[in-house]
C-alpha positions as CSV (number, residue, x, y, z in Angstrom):
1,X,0.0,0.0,0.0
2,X,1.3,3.4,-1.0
3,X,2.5,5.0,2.2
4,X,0.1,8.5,1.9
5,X,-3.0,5.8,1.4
6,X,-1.8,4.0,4.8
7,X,-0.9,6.4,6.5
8,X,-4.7,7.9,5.9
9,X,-6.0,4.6,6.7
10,X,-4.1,4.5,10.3
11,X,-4.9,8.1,10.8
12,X,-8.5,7.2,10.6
13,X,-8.5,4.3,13.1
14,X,-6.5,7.0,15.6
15,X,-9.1,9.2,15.5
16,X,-11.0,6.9,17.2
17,X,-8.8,7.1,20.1
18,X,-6.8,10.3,19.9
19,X,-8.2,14.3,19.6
20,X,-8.2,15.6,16.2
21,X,-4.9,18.2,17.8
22,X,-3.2,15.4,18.7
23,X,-3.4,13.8,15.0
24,X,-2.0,16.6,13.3
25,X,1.2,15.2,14.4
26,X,0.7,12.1,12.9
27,X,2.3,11.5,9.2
28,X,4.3,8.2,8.1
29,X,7.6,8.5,6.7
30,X,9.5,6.3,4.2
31,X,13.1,4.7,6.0
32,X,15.8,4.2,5.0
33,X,17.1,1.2,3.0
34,X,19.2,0.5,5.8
35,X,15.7,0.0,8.1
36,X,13.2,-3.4,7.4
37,X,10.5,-1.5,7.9
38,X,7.7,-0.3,5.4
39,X,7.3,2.7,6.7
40,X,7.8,4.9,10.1
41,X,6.6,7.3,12.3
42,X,7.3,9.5,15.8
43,X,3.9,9.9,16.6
44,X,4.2,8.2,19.7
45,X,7.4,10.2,20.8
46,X,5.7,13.4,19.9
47,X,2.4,12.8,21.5
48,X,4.1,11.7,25.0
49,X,5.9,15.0,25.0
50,X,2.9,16.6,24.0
51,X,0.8,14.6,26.7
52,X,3.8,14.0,29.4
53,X,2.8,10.1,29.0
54,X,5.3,7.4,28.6
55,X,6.0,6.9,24.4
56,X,6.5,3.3,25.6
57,X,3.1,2.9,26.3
58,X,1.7,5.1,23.7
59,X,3.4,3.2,21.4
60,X,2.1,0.0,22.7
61,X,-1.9,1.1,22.6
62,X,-1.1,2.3,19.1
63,X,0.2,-0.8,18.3
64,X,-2.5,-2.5,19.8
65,X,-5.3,-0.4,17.9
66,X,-3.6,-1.1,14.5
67,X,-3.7,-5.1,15.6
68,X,-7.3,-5.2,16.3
69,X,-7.9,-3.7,12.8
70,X,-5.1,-6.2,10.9
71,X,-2.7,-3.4,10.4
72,X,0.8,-4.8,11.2
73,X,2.6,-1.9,13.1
């Protein structure tokens, strides 16, 4: 999936659990070759300095939200 499509798809299933502020944050990022990833994103590092939460966690509930809707984070 082209990484703009995806990352409006995960965007979507966030604003189910995150404010619409909070979201304008969000945006995936293509690594680099080095990386075996897809794509990437800081959204939970952001937020938890936005929210003063643990990006641990935030990262974990996000990853848990894209699981329940068989998006592999």
């Amino acid at each position: 999936m082209e990484i703009k499509k995806l990352e409006k798809k995960i965007k979507e299933l966030l604003s189910k659990h995150f404010s619409p502020e909070n979201l304008e944050n969000f945006y995936l990022n293509q690594p680099p070759a080095n990386i075996a990833a897809d794509a990437s994103t800081n959204f939970a590092l952001s937020l938890a300095k936005k929210e003063k939460k643990n990006p641990v966690e935030l990262a974990k509930k996000i990853c848990e939200i894209l699981d329940a809707e068989k998006i592999n984070a």
